[in-house]
N, C-alpha and C positions, 0 to 999 in steps of 0.2 A: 376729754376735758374733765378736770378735778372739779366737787364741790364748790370750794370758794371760788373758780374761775365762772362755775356758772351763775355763781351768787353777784359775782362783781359786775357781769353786764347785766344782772337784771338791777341793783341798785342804781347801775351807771343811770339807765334809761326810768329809772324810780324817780332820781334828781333830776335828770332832763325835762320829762314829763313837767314837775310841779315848778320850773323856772319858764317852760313855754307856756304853761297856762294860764301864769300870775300868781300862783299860788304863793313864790318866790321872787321878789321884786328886787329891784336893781339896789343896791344897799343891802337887804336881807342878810343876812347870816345862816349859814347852815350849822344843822347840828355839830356838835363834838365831834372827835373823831369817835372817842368811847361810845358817847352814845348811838352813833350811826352800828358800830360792831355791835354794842349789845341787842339793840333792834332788828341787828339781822340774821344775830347767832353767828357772827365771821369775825375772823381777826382781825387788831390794829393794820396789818399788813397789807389786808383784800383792801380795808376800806381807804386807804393811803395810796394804794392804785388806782382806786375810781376817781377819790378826789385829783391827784394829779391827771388822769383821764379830764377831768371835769375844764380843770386849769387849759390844759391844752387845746381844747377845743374852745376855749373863748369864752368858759360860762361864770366862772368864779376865778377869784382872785384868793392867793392865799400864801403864807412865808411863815418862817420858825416865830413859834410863838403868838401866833396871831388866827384868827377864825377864816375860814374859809368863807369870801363875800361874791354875791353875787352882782357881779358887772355888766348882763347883756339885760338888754330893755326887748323887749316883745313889743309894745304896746301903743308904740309909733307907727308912722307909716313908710319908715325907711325897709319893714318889716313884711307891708306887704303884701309883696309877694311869694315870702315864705310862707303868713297864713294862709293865702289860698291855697295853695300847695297843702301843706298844712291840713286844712279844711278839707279837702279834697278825697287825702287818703282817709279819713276819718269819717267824711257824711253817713256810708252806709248803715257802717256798726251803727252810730250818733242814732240816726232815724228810728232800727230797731229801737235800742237804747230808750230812746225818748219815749218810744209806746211800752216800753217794759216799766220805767220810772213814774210813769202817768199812770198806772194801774198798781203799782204799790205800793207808792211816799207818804199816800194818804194814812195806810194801812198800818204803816211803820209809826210815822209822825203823828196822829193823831192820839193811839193810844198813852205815847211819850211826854205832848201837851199834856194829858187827861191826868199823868202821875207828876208832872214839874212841880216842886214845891214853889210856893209864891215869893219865898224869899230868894229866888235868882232869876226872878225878871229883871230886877235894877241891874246884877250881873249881866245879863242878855240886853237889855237897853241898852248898854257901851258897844255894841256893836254896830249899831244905827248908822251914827257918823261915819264909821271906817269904810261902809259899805256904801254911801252916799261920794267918797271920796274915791269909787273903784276900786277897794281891796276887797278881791277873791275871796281870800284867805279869812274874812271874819265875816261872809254868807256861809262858809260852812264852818266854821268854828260854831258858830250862831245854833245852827242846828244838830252840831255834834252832839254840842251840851244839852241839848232839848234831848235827845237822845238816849242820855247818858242815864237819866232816868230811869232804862228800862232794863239796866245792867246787864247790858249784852254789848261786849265789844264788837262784835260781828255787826251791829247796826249802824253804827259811827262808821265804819270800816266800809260798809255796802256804800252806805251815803255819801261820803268823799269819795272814792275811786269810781264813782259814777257820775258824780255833778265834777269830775275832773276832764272825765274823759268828752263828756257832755260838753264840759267848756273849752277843749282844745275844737271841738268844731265850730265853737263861736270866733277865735281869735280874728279872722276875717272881718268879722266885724266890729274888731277892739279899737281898729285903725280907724272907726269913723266915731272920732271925739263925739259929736256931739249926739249922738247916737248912744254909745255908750255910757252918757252922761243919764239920758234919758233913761235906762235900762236899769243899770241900777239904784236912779231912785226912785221907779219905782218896785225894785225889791224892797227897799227900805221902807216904803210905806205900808207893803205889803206885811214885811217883817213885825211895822211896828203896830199895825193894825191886827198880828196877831197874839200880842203880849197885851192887846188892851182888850179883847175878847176873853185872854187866860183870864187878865183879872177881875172880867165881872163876871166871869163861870161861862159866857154863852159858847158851848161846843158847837152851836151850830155854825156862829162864824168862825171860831177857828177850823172847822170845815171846808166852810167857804174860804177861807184864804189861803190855806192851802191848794184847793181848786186852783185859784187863779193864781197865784206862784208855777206850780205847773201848766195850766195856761199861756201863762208869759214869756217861759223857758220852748215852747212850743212855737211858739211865734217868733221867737228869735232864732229861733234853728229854720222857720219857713224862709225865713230874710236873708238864712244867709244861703239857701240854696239857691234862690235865686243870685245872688251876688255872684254866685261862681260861676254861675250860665255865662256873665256879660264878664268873664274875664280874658286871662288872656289867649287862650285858645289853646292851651298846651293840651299835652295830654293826660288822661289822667294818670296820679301813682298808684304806687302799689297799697290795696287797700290794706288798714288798719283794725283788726277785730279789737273788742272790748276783752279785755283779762280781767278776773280779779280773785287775788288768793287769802283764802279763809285767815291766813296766819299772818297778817299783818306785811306782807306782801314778804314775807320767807319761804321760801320754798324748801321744805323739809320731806327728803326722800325717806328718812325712815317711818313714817310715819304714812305718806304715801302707797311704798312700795307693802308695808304690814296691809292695808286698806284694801288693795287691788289683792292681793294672797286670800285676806276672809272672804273676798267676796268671792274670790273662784269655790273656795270651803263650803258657804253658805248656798251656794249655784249647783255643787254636787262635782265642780268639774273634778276638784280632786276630793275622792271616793273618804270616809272616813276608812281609818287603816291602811291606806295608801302610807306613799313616802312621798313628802316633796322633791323636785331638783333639788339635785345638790346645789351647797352656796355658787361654788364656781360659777355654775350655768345660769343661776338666777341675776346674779350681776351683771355676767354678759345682757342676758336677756333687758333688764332695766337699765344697764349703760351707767351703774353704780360701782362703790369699791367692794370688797366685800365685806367688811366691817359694818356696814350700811345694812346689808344682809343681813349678816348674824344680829344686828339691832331690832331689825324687822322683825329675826324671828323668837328672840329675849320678849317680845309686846306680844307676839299672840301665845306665845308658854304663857305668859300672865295674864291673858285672857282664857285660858285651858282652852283654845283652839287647837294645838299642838301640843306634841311631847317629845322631847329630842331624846333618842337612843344612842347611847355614846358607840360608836362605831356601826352605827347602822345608818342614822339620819333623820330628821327630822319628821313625823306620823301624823298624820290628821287625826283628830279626833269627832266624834260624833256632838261636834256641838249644839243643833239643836235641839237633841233627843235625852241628851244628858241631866236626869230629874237631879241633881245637885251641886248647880253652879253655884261657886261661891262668890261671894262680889268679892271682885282684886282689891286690895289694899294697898298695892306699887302707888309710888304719886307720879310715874309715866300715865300708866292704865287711869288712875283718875284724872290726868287732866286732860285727856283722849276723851270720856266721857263728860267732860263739864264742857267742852268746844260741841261734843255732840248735843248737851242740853238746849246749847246756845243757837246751833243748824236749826233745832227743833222748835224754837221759839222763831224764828225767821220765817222758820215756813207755817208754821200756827198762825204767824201773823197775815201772812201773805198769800196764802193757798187760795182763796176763795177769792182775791179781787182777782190773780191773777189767770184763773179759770173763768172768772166772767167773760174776761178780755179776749181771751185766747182759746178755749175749747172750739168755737165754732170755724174757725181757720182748720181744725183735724178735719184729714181728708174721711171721708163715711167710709171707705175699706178699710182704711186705719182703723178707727171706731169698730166695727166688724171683727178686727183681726182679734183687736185687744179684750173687746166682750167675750169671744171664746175662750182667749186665755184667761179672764179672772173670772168665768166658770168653772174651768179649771182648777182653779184656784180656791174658791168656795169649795168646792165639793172635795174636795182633796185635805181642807181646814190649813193651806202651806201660805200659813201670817209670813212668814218669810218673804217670800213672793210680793206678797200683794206693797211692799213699799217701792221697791224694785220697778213696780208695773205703773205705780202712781208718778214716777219722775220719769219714765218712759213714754209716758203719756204728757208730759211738759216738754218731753224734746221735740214728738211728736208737734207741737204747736207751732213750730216752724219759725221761732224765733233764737236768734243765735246767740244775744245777750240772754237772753231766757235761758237756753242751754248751759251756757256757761255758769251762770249764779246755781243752777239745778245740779250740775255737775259737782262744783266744788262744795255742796250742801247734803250732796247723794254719799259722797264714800265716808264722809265722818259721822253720817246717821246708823254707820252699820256698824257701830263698836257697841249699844245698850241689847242689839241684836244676844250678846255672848254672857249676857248678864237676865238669869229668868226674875228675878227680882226686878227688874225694868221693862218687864212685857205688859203690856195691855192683857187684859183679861181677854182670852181667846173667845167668850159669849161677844162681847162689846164688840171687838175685830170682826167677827163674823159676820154681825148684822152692820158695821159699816160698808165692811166689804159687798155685803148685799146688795145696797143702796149705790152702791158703785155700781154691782155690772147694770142697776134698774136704770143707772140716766147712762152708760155707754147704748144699751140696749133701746134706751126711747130718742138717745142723741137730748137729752137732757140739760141746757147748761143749767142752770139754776140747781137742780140734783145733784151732777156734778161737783159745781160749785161747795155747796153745803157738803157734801160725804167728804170728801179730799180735806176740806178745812178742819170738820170734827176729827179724821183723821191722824191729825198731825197735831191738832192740838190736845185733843187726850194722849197721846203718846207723849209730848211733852210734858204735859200735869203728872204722868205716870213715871216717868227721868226724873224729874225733878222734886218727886217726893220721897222717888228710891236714892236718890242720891243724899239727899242731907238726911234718909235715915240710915244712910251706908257710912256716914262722915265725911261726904266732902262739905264744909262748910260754905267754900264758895258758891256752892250753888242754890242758897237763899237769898242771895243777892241779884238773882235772874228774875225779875218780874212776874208772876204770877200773871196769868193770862187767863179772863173770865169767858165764860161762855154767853154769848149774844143772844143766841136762836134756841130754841126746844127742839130736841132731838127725840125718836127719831121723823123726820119728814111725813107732812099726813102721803 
């Protein structure tokens, strides 16, 4: 299957998703056709397939000249028992989900409130109404724009495809009007109860309403598991995991398949002075063309992780050892590193609420295993490692929404890796790293907690000030992220 053929069912199921949720209501309008290809990096041609896909199966309405409308209504109860269904395939991941959401929204959102400028609360007040009237679509709009504050597309981006997917396990209960009447207003009040705390400054209750916004999203997911217990007896479907892709929901193999290549590089798997597969075999192997390839391997020559010898083949080079890397100047290689800036502000944000939450789930062999590996690691001084070990210890936590945000957060953190101008001071690493193996070693959360977050977030303060003195410009428009706690732990 070519690119755009796999790009067109994931758009297919991109549109479907946001017209089952509500996102896209009966009248709506979908984008342009242009804008739909620009957004996804695919031709007029792909995206003219999914829409007539779309047509066919009953979801929008569309003829020469005219915008493609959306004609199925979710929101009735002629519906159902498609949302059960529905619902069904979806509780599990949704549950994870909901404890993964409840341990970072704050993390993300509150910093976002703390930077809103005052003059787009009246802008954010317009959304009050919409939201008291059942549109989806302006609870996260609402909170995009709070968002947006912290210039990092990646947090709008987290936020929607998870209060999306959150809300395909509500639909079950979209069908009981009055119920749903109830529900969201009181988002609404919640929402508006937190634009009246921005403007008298009190963080504490936009804190607190926050809390109880997630809360409430809590509760309506308790209501609807029950709902499906007294239904109709069928059986269950096939469950539905939570996805969500860094790139605006594009799936871009070259950029992937370069990602998975440095990190075998950076792992040792292939030796420096080695020679890669050749292209042929590397496309089979990723089920790409090879064009796709030779693109892969154009980004890591710009990163001098390689060096291609004309009739010989492609060589690894000694990238970590290499005393004079010079920062790329490509505007591929810099905009690989400003999405890395932006992973790194994600997890600065979120490290530490989400190791409160979840460290003590690791099984104590686990903990065990991994304390001798970042001994290891410590005494070896292999900074390399030790990030590697810190998302391996989140997949560890046995959450699969967790894994997945860690996943797709994990392989775009390893491009400031090829850049020594974007390291951490190997003193600072070290004694992080310390304070690591001290709370794997005592099963620590609070230790934990704290090492992981200073972690990630001096690593981004360290991106982000080699990057705008390297010239990417975009990347002082990425919020600057202060430090809370005194480092390091008594």
């Amino acid at each position: 299957m070519d690119r755009d053929s796999r790009l067109y069912r994931y758009i297919y199921e991109f549109y479907v998703t946001r017209i089952q949720s509500g996102y896209y209501i009966k009248g709506d309008a979908l984008p342009s056709i242009h804008e739909i290809s620009d957004t996804f990096g695919v031709s007029d041609k792909t995206t003219r397939r999914m829409l007539r896909q779309l047509k066919e199966d009953g979801f929008i309405s569309s003829g020469s000249g005219r915008s493609s409308v959306v004609i199925k209504d979710f929101s009735n109860e002629d519906y159902a028992d498609f949302c059960r269904t529905y619902y069904l395939a979806h509780k599990d991941a949704a549950l994870e989900l909901q404890c993964l959401r409840r341990s970072f929204l704050s993390s993300i959102l509150f910093p976002a409130f703390c930077r809103l400028p005052a003059d787009r609360r009246e802008h954010l007040s317009q959304y009050l109404s919409r939201v008291r009237s059942r549109d989806f679509r302006a609870f996260i709009d609402f909170f995009c724009t709070v968002l947006d504050s912290l210039g990092n597309p990646l947090l709008p981006s987290l936020f929607t495809e998870s209060t999306m997917f959150g809300h395909l396990s509500d639909l079950y209960m979209m069908t009981d009007a009055s119920y749903s009447d109830f529900y969201f207003d009181r988002l609404a009040n919640y929402m508006e109860d937190l634009l009246t705390s921005h403007a008298a400054e009190d963080f504490g209750g936009i804190k607190r309403q926050l809390d109880q916004i997630s809360q409430l999203r809590a509760e309506k997911l308790r209501k609807n598991l029950e709902a499906s217990y007294a239904g109709s007896g069928q059986p269950d479907p096939v469950p539905v995991p939570f996805r969500w892709y860094i790139t605006k929901g594009r799936i871009e193999h070259r950029s992937f398949t370069a990602q998975i290549l440095l990190h075998r590089i950076l792992c040792r798997q292939y030796q420096p002075g080695e020679f890669l597969p050749s292209v042929p075999q590397l496309a089979e192997e990723f089920s790409v063309a090879e064009i796709t390839i030779r693109r892969s391997l154009s980004l890591l020559v710009s990163f001098n992780a390689v060096k291609t010898l004309n009739g010989k083949g492609t060589m690894v080079l000694d990238i970590v050892n290499q005393q004079a890397m010079q920062f790329p100047q490509s505007e591929e290689c810099q905009k690989e590193l400003l999405l890395s800036l932006e992973a790194f502000q994600v997890l600065a944000l979120t490290a530490g609420s989400i190791s409160s939450v979840f460290f003590p789930d690791i099984p104590a062999d686990t903990l065990t295993f991994y304390a001798e590996q970042m001994k290891e690691c410590v005494h070896q001084e292999d900074c390399c490692r030790y990030y590697k070990m810190c998302f391996d210890l989140f997949y560890a936590m046995g959450n699969s929404a967790l894994s997945e945000v860690c996943s797709q957060l994990m392989w775009q953190t390893l491009w400031p890796i090829s850049c020594r101008s974007l390291w951490l001071n190997p003193g600072e690493t070290a004694s992080i790293m310390k304070v690591l193996l001290r709370s794997l070693e005592e099963r620590d959360v609070k230790l934990f907690s704290r090492a992981s977050s200073r972690l990630f977030l001096r690593t981004f303060q360290t991106v982000r000030k080699g990057l705008i003195e390297g010239g990417v410009k975009e990347a002082a428009h990425v919020a600057w992220i202060e430090e809370t706690e005194e480092w390091p732990p008594e």
